[in-house]
C-alpha positions as CSV (number, residue, x, y, z in Angstrom):
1,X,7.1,-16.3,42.5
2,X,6.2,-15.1,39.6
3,X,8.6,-17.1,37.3
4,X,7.5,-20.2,39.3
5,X,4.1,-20.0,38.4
6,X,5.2,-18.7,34.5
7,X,7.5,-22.1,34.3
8,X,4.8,-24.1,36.0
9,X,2.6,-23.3,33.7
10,X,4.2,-23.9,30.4
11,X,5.6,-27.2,31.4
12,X,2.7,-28.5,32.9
13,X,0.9,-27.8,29.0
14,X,4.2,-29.1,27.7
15,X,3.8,-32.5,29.5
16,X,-0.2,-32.7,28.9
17,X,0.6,-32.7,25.3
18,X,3.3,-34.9,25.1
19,X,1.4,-38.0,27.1
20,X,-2.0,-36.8,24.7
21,X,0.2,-37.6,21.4
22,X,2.7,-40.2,22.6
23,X,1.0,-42.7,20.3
24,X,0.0,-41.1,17.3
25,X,1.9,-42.1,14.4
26,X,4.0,-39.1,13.2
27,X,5.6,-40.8,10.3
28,X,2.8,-41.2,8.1
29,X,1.7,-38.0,6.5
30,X,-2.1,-38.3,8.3
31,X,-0.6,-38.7,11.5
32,X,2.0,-35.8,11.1
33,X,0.2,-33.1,9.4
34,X,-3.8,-33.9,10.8
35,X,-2.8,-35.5,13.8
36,X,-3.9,-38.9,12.4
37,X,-7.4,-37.5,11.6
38,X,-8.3,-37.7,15.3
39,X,-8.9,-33.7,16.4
40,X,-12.7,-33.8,18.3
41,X,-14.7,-30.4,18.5
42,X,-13.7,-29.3,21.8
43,X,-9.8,-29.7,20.8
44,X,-10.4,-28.2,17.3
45,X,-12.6,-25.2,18.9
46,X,-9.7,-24.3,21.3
47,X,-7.1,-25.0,18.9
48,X,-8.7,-22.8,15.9
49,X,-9.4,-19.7,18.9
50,X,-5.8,-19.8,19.7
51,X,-4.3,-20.0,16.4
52,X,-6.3,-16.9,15.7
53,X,-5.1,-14.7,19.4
54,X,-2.1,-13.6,19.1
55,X,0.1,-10.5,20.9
56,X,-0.8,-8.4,17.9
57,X,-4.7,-8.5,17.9
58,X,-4.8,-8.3,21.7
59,X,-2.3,-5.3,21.9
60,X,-3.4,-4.3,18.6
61,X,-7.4,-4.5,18.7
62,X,-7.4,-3.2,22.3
63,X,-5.3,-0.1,21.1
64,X,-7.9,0.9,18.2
65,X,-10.3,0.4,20.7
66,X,-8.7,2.9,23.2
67,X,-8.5,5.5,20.1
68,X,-12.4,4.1,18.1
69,X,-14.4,2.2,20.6
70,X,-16.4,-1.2,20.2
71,X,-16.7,-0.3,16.3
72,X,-13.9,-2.4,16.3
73,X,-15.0,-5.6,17.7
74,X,-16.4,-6.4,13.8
75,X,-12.7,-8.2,13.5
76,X,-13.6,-10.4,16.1
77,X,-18.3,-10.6,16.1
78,X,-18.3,-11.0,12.4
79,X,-15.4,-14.0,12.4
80,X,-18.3,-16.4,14.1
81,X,-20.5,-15.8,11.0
82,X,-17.7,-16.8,8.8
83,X,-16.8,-19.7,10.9
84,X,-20.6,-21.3,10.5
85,X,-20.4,-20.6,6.5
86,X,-17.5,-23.0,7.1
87,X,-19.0,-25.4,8.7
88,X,-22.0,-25.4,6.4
89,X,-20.4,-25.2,3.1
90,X,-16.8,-25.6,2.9
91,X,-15.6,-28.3,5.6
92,X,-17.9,-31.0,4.2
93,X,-16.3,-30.7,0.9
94,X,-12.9,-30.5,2.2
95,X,-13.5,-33.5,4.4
96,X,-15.3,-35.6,1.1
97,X,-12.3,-35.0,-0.6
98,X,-9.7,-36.2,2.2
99,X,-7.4,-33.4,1.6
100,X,-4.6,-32.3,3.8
101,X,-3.9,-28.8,2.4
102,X,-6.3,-26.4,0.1
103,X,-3.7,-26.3,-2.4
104,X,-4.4,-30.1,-3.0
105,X,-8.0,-29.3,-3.6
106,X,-7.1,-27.0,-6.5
107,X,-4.7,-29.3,-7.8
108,X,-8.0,-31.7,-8.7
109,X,-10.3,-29.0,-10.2
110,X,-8.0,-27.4,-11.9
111,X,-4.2,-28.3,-12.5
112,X,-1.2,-28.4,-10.5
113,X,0.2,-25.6,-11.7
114,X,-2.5,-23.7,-9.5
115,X,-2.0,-25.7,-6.3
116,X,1.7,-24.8,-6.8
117,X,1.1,-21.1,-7.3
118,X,-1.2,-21.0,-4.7
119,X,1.3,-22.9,-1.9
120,X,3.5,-20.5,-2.8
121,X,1.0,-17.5,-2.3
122,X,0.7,-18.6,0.9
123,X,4.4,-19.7,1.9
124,X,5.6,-16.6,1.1
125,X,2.7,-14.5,3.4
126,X,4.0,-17.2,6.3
127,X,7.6,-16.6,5.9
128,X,8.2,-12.9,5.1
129,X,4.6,-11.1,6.8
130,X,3.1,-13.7,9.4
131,X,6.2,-15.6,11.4
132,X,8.5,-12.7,11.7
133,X,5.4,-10.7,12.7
134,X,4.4,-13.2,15.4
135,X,7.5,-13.7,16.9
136,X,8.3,-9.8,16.7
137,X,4.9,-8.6,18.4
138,X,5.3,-11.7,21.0
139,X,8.5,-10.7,22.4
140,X,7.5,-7.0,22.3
141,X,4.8,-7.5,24.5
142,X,6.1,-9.8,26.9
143,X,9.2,-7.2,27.2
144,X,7.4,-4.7,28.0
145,X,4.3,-6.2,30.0
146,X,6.6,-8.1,31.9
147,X,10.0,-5.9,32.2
148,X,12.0,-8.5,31.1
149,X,14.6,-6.0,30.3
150,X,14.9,-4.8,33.8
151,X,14.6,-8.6,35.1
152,X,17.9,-10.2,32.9
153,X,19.7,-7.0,33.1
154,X,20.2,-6.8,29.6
155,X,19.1,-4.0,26.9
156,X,15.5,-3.5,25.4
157,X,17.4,-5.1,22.0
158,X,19.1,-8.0,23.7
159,X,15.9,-9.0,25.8
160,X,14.0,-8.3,22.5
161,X,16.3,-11.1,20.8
162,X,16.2,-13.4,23.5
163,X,12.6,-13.2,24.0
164,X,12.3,-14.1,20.0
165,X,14.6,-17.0,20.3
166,X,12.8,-18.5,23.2
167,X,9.3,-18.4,21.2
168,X,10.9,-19.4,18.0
169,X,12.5,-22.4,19.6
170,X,9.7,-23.7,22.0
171,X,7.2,-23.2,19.5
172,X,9.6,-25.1,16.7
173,X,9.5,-27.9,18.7
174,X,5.7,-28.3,18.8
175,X,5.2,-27.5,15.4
176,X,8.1,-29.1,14.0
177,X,9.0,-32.5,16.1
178,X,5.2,-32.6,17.5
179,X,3.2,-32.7,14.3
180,X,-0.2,-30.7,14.0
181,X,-1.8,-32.7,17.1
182,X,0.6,-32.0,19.9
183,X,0.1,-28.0,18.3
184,X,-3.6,-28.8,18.6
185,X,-3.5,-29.7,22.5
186,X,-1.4,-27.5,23.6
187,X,-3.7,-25.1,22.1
188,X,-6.6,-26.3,23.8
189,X,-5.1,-26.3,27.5
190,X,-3.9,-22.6,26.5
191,X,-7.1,-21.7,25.2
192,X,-8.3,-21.9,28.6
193,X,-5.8,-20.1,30.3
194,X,-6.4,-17.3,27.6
195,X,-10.0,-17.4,28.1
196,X,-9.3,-17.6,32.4
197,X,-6.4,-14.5,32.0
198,X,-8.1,-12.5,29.3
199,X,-11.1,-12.1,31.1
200,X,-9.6,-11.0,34.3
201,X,-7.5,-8.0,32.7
202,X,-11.8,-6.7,32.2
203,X,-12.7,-7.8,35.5
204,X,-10.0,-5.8,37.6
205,X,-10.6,-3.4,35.2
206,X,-14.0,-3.0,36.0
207,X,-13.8,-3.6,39.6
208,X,-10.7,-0.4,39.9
209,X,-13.3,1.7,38.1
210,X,-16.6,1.1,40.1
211,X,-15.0,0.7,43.2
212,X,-14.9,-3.0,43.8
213,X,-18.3,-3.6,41.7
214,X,-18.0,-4.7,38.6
215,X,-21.7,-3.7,37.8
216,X,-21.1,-0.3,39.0
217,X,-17.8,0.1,37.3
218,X,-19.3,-0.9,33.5
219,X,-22.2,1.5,34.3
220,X,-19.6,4.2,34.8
221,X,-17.5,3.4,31.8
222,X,-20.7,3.7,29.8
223,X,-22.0,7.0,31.0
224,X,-18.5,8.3,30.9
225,X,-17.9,7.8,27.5
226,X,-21.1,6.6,25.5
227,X,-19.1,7.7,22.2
228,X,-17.1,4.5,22.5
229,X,-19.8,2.3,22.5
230,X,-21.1,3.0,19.2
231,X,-20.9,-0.3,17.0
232,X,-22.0,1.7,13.8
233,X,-18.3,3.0,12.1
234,X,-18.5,6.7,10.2
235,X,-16.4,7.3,7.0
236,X,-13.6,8.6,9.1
237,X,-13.4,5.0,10.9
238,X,-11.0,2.5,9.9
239,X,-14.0,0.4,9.5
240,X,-17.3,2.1,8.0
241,X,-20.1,0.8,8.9
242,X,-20.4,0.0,4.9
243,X,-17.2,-2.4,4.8
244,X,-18.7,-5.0,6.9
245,X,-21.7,-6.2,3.9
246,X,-18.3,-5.9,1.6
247,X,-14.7,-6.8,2.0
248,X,-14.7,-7.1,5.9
249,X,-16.8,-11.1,5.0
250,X,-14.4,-11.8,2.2
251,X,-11.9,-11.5,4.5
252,X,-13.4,-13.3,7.3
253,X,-14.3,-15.9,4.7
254,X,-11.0,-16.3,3.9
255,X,-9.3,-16.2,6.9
256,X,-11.9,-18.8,8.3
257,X,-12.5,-21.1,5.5
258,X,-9.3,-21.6,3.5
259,X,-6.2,-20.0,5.2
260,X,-3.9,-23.4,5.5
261,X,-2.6,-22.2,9.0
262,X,-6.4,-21.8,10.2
263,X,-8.5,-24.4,8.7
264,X,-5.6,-27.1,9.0
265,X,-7.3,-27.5,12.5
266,X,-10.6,-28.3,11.5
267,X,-9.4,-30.9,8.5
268,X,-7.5,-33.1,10.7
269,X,-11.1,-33.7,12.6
270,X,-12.3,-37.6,13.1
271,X,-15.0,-37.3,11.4
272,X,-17.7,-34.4,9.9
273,X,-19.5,-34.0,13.1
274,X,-16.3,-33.0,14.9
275,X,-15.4,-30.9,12.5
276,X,-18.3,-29.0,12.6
277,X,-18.6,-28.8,16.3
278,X,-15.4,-27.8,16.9
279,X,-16.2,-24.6,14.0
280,X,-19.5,-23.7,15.9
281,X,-17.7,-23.8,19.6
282,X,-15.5,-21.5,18.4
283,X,-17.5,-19.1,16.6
284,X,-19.9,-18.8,20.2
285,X,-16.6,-18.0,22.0
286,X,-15.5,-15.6,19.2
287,X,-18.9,-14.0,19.9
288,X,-17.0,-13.4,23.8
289,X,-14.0,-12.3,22.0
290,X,-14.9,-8.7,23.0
291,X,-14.6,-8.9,26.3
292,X,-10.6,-9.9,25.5
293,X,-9.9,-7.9,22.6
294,X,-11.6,-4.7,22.6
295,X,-13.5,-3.5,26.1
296,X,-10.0,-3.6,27.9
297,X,-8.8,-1.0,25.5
298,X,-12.3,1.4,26.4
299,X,-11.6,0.7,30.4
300,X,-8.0,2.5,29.8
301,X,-9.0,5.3,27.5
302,X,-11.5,5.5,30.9
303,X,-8.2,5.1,33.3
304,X,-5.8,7.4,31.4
305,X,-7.1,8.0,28.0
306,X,-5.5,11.7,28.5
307,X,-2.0,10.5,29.7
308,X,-1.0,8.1,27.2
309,X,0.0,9.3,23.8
310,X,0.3,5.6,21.9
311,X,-2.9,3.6,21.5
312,X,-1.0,0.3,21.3
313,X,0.6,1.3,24.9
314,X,-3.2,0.5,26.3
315,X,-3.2,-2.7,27.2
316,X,0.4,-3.4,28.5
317,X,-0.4,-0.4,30.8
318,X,-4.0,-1.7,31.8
319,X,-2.5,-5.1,32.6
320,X,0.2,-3.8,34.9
321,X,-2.2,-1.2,36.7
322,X,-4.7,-3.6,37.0
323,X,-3.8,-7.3,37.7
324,X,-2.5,-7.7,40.8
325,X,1.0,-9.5,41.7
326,X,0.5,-13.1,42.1
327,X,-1.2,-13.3,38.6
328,X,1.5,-11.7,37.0
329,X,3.2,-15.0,36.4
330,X,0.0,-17.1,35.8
331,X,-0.9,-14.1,32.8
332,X,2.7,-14.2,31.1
333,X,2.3,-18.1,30.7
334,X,-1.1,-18.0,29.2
335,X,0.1,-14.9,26.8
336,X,3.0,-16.6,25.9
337,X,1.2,-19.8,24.9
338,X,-0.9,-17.1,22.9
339,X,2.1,-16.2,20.9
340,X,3.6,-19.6,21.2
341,X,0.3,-21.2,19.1
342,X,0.3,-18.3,16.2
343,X,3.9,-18.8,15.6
344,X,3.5,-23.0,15.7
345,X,0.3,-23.2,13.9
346,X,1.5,-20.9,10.8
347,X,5.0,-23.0,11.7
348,X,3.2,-26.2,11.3
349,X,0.9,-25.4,8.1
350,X,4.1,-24.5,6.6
351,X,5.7,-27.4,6.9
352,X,2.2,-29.0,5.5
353,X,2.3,-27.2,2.5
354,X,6.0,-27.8,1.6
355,X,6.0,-31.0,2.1
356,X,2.5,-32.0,0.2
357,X,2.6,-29.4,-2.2
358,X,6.0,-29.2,-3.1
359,X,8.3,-31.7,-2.0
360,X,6.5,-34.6,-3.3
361,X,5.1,-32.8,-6.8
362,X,8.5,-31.3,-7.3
363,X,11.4,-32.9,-5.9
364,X,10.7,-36.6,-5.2
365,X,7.0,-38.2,-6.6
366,X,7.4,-41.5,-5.3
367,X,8.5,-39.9,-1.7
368,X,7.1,-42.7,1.3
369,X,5.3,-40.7,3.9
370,X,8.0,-40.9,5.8
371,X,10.3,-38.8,3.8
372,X,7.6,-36.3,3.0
373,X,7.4,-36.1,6.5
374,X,11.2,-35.3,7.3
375,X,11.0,-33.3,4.1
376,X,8.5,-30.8,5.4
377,X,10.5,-30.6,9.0
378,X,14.3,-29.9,7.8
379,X,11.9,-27.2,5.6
380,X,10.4,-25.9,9.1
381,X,13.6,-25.6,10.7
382,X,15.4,-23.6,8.1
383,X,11.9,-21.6,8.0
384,X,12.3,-21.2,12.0
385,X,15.6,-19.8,11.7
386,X,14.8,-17.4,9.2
387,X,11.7,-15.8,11.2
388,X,14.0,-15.8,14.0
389,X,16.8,-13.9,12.3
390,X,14.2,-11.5,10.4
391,X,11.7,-10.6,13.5
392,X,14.2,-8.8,16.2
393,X,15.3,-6.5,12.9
394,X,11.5,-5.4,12.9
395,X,12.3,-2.8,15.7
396,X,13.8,-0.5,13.0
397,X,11.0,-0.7,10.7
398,X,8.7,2.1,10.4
399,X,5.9,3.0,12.8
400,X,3.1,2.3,10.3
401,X,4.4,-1.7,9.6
402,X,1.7,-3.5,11.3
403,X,-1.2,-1.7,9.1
404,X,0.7,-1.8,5.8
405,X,1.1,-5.7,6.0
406,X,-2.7,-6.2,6.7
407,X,-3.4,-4.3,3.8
408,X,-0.8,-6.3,2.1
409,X,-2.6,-9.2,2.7
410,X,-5.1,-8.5,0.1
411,X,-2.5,-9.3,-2.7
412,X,-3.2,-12.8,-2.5
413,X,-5.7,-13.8,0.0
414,X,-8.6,-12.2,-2.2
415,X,-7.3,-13.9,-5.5
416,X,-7.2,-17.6,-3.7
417,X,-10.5,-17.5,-2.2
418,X,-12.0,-16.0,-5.5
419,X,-10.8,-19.3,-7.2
420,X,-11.6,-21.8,-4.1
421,X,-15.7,-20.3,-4.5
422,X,-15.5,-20.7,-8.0
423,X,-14.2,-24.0,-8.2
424,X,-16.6,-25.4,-5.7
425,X,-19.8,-23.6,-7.0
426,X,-19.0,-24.7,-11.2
427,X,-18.2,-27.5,-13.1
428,X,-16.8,-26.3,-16.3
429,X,-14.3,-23.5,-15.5
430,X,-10.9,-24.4,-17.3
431,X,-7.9,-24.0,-15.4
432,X,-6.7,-21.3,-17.3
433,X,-9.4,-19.0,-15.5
434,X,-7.6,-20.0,-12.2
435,X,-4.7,-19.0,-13.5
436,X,-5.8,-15.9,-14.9
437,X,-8.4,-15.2,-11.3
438,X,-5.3,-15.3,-9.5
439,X,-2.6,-13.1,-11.5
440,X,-5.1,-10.6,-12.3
441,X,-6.2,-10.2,-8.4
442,X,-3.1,-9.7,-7.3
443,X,-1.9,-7.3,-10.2
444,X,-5.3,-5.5,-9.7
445,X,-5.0,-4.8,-6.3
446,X,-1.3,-4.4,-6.2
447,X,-1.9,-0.8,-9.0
448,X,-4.8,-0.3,-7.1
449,X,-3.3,-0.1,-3.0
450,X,0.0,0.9,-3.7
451,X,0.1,2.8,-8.0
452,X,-3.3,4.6,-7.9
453,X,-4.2,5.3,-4.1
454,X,-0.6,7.6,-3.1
455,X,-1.4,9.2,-6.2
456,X,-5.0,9.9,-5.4
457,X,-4.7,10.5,-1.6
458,X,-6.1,8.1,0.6
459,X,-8.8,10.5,1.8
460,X,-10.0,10.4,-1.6
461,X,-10.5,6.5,-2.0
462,X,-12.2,3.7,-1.5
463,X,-10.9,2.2,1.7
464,X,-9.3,-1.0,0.7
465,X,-11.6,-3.7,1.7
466,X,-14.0,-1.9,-0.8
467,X,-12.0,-2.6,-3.2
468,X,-11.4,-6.2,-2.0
469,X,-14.9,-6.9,-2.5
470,X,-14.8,-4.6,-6.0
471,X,-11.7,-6.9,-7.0
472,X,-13.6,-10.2,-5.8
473,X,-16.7,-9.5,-7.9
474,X,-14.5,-9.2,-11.2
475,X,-12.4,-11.8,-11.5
476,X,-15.5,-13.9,-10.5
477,X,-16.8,-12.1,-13.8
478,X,-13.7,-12.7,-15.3
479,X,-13.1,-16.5,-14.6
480,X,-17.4,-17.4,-15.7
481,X,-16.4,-15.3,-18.7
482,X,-13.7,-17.8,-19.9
483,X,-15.9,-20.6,-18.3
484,X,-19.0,-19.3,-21.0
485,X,-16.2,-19.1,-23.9
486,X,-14.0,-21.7,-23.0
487,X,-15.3,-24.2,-20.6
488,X,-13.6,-27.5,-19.3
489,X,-14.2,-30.6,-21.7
490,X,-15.8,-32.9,-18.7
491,X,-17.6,-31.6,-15.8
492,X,-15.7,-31.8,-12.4
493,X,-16.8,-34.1,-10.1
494,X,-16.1,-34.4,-6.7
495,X,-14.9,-37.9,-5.2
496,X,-15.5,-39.2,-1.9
497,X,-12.6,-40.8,-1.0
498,X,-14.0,-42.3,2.3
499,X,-10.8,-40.5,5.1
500,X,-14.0,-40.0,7.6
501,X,-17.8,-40.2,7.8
502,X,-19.0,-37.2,6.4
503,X,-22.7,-37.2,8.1
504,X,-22.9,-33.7,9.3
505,X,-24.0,-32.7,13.0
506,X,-27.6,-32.7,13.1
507,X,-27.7,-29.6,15.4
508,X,-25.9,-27.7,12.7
509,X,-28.5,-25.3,11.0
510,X,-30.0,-24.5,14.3
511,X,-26.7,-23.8,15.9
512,X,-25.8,-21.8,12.7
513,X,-29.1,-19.6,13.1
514,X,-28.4,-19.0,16.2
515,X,-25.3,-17.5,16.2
516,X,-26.0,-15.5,13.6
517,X,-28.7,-14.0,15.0
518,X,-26.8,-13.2,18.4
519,X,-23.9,-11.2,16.4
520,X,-26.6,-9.3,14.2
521,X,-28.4,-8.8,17.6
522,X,-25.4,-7.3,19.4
523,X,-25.3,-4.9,16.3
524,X,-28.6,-3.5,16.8
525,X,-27.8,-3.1,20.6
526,X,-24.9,-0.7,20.3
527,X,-25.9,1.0,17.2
């Protein structure tokens, strides 16, 4: 029964998205990589929510919750403020200027050396960190939620490969054959199923501790353990209370508002309006995200906080003592569409930013659409092999590998988004400052993380998103320096090449408000 209803399912969102993009044109480069500038809010919301969930920040945030409390629901609160600074300030001049990647953007205010450094910042992170990571994670979870072992009668490695290969492959074929708008619907019909499952795991949860009321049972979690509903993070925390006015928004900021994989979503929208709809939907749900990512993880420290040894262990144990047997399948599906739309959305923007940013600068300049099209997908599909070869060989990497590559990140996705808010706020900063912004971030923080800190001790400094946000401040410094001393001839200019009406929602700044003032509310309740 419970593969039934897991196959049901996944082909019924297979066959939704199929007859939803039947007729968009995937040969021409708009219609392939934006899905034909068509996405509306509602499909951009659910796509951008599922991008973001994956296996990892389920399994992972719900573990650090089991081990910190709430403290670490600022990954998911603080991601809706991001989203509306999006909406607000970046999105409308993304949209003006018609482009399909960031890269391109930096191509036209500075050079294309930039854009090409830049695609291949962000290439690599896909490729060697995000993919592998995804698919690794995935199957990890699904084995062990779902004893897939025990079901095929194989070993924990051989499930653990075949697991990989059935994500890689199913979610190659959206990505890859589908274009960015059958990705984007599938999304959205997971994105319910995600919202629908994810909420039960809390629910039952609730309901096994309060004794079939779901009011008493959130009364007793509370009383029991008031320590782990604390939103204020010590200097012990993985996240003091401190980080979240410094690197914590630089990182939301640029996860939200230039990562390719992420903000792909939102520039394939019909028009401005959408575009902005779709951001604010999302950050109101992010506000929920919560009740997914983190409370789960306090209801089983509650349940067996004393019994279980591994934090990351939390939810896969909650779910199976919890959900009863007939959603079993139903779960699986919408968890696997979870991993399924991480792995085909960073999949996807790959393929994007090969094709545009590479390909036709590089290899072939007067490449038709078409061919940058089928460019970009033979590029996916040796990139879908790889992360499928790499990701099972994750099992005998070490413990810690999950919190090293998020610190990793910081080697290039401070640098980019230094030289995105530069480039949009001045007129005269040369390319060279780019250049230099870039280099020097990465360099910087590279000594900094992984020269100074083992040498130092990591008890004995600065947790690394303060120095994100000390890193941030001075190549800004850096890059209006060279500006002062060596500024552009003629002033940049932005064009308005008329893709889509950029009038913006007219409920925008009071949406924006609003949910703003919710997440700094929630703060000031739990603190």
């Amino acid at each position: 029964m419970q593969i039934i209803t897991f196959l049901g399912f996944t082909v019924l969102v297979a066959v939704i998205a199929y007859l939803k993009t039947r007729n968009t044109d995937e040969n021409s480069s708009d219609g392939y990589f934006l899905g034909g500038r068509s996405l509306t809010g509602i499909v951009i919301a659910g796509s951008l929510l599922l991008t973001n969930l994956s296996t990892e920040q389920i399994v992972g945030l719900n573990g650090a919750a089991f081990k910190e409390g709430i403290l670490v629901m600022a990954w998911e609160t603080l991601a809706a403020i991001a989203m509306v600074v999006t909406a607000v300030f970046l999105l409308p001049r993304y949209l003006k200027g018609g482009i399909t990647t960031v890269p391109q953007f930096l191509e036209r205010r500075y050079d294309k050396m930039t854009k090409t450094v830049t695609s291949g910042l962000f290439l690599t992170g896909y490729a060697v960190i995000l993919l592998p990571i995804v698919l690794y994670s995935g199957a990890l979870a699904i084995n062990s939620m779902f004893s897939v072992p025990e079901m095929l009668g194989v070993s924990k490695n051989t499930a653990l490969w075949i697991t990989v290969w059935g994500i890689g492959i199913i979610g190659s074929i959206y990505a890859i054959f589908g274009g960015l708008k059958a990705v984007a619907v599938s999304d959205l019909i997971n994105a319910i199923g995600l919202l629908i499952g994810g909420l039960l795991i809390p629910f039952f949860g609730l309901m096994a501790i309060g004794d079939g009321s779901i009011s008493e049972g959130m009364s007793t979690l509370i009383e029991s353990n008031p320590e782990k509903f604390n939103s204020i993070g010590g200097e012990d925390s993985s996240i003091p209370f401190a980080t979240i006015f410094t690197g914590m928004m630089l990182v939301q900021l640029f996860y939200w508002g230039t990562n390719q994989a992420i903000i792909q979503r939102a520039l394939g929208a019909k028009n401005l309006k959408e575009g902005q709809k779709g951001l604010l939907l999302a950050s109101f749900i992010k506000i929920l995200g919560p009740l997914i990512v983190v409370l789960p993880g306090v209801i089983a420290f509650h349940m067996f906080g004393t019994t279980l040894d591994n934090p990351d262990e939390a939810y896969p144990m909650l779910v199976t003592e919890v959900l009863p047997d007939y959603l079993v399948g139903f779960f699986a599906a919408v968890l696997f569409g979870a991993i399924l739309s991480s792995f085909n959305s960073a999949l996807n923007s790959s393929v994007t930013l090969f094709g545009i940013d590479i390909y036709q600068t590089y290899f072939k300049k007067d490449a038709t659409e078409m061919e940058v099209v089928w460019a970009g997908k033979k590029f996916g599909i040796i990139l879908a092999l790889v992360s499928m070869c790499i990701a099972p060989l994750l099992v005998y990497a070490s413990d810690g590998l999950f919190g090293y590559l998020q610190e990793a990140n910081g080697i290039y996705s401070i640098p980019i988004l230094t030289i995105i808010v530069v480039g949009y706020l001045t007129k005269y900063v040369p390319a060279i400052a780019a250049k230099i912004g870039v280099i020097s971030g990465a360099v910087l923080y590279i000594i900094s993380q992984f020269v100074i800190k083992p040498m130092v001790g990591e008890v004995n400094y600065p947790h690394f998103l303060h120095v994100m946000a000390i890193l941030f401040v001075l190549n800004i410094i850096i890059m209006l320096l060279i500006g002062k001393f060596k500024p552009r001839e003629v002033a940049y200019e932005q064009v308005y090449t008329n893709q889509v009406d950029i009038t913006p929602w007219k409920y925008l700044k009071v949406t924006g408000i609003a949910v703003c003032v919710i997440v700094i509310g929630i703060y000031i309740y739990f603190a």
